[in-house]
N, C-alpha and C positions, 0 to 999 in steps of 0.2 A: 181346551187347548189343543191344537193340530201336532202333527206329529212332526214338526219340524221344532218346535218351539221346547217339546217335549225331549226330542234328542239332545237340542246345545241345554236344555236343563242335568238331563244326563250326565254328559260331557264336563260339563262344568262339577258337577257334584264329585265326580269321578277322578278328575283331573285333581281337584281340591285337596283330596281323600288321602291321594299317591302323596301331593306333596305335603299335608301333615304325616304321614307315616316319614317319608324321608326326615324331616324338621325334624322327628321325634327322637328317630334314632343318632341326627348329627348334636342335636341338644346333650342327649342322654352319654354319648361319648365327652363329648364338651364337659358335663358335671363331672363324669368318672375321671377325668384330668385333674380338675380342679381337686377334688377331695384327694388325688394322689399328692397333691401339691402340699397340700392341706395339710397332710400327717409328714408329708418332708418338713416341713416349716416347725410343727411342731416339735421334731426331735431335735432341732438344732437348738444351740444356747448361743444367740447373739451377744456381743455385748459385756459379760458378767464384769461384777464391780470387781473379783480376783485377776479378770485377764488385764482389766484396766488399772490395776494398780499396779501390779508385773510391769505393764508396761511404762507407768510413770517410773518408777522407782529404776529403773534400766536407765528410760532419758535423765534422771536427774544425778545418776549417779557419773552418765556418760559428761555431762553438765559440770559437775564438781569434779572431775579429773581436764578438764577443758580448763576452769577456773586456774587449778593448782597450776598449769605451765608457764614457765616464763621465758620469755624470751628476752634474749642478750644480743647486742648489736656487739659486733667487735670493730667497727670503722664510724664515727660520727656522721650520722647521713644530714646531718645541717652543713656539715663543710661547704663549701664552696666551692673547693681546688676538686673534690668528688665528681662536681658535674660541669667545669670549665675546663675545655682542653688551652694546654698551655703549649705556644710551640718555641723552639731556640731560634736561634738568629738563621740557621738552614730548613726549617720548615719542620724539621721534626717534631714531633711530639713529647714532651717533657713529661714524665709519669712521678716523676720524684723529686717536686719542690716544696715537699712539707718539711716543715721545722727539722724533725726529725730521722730523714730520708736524707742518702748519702746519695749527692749527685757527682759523679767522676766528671771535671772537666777533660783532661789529657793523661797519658802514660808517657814517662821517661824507660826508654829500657837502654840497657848497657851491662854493667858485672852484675850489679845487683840492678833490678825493675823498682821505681817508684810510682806512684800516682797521686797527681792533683786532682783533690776531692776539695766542695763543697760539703760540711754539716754544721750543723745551725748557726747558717749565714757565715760560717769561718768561711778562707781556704785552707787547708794543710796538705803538707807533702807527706805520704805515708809512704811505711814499704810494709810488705809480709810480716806477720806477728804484732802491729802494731792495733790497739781500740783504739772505737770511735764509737762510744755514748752506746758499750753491751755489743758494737758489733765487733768482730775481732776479723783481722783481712785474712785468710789462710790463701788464696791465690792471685797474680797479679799479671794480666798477660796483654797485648797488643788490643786485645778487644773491649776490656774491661776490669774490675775488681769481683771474686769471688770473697763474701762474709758470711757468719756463722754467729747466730744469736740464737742461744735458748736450744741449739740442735739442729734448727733451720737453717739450711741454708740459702744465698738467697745472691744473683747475679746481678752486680750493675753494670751497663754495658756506658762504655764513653758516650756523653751526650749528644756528640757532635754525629756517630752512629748511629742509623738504620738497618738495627739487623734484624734476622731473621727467628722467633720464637724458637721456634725446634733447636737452633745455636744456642742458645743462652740456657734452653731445657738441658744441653748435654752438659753444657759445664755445671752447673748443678747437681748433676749426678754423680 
């Protein structure tokens, strides 16, 4: 063998050598990972049937407190009149043509104030202190009738009126 054939034998042997020593030592860091891994895995407790029944017992208890609630509608959502707007002969909006919802057509004022009301399908002339089916009039003025049921009280403005919330919020108060 010539000494040229002799050297890239060298070369190559040499070359070989470096890179298993390197391979050895990037392997051998690689395993010392792994086994660190190894012993973290070990000390953990994934999983255990205590933590998983904690856990059930929480959801089923959160479950039977969901059960127990009931919920109450206080207005019949099958109505009808709920989801139909209903308007007067001036385009207004009509909010109070159930049976038992007092619709003010007009106010008379003079010594004493009265009001033509609409309740269930009547007319009547009312004045101050007079019921209407639990609601009792305590106010009567250009705008409307102020009632009071149960403690509530509660503002009908003339229907023929477009007024303004915040207005009807103050007499109220």
């Amino acid at each position: 063998m010539d000494r040229r054939a002799r050297f890239f034998w060298y070369l190559t042997i040499t070359i070989a050598t470096i890179v298993s020593i390197v391979e050895g030592f990037t392997l051998n860091s690689v395993h010392e990972t792994r086994l660190e891994y190894e012993e973290l895995t070990e000390s953990k407790i994934i999983g255990t049937d205590e933590q998983l029944v904690s856990v059930i017992e929480t959801l089923e208890t959160r479950l039977k407190k969901r059960n127990d609630y009931v919920m109450t509608l206080r207005n019949d959502p099958m109505k009808l009149t709920k989801v139909v707007m209903m308007l007067d002969e001036n385009g207004n909006m009509i909010s109070t043509m159930w049976a038992n919802s007092i619709r003010v057509s007009s106010i008379i004022s003079g010594e004493k104030s009265y009001a033509l009301v609409q309740y269930n399908k009547e007319h009547r002339r009312v004045e101050v202190g007079d019921k209407l089916g639990g609601y009792k009039i305590i106010m009567i003025n250009p705008d409307g009738i102020l009632t009071i049921k149960e403690g509530k009280k509660k503002f009908h403005p003339v229907q023929s009126l477009a007024m303004d919330p915040s207005k009807i919020e103050n007499y109220t108060n």
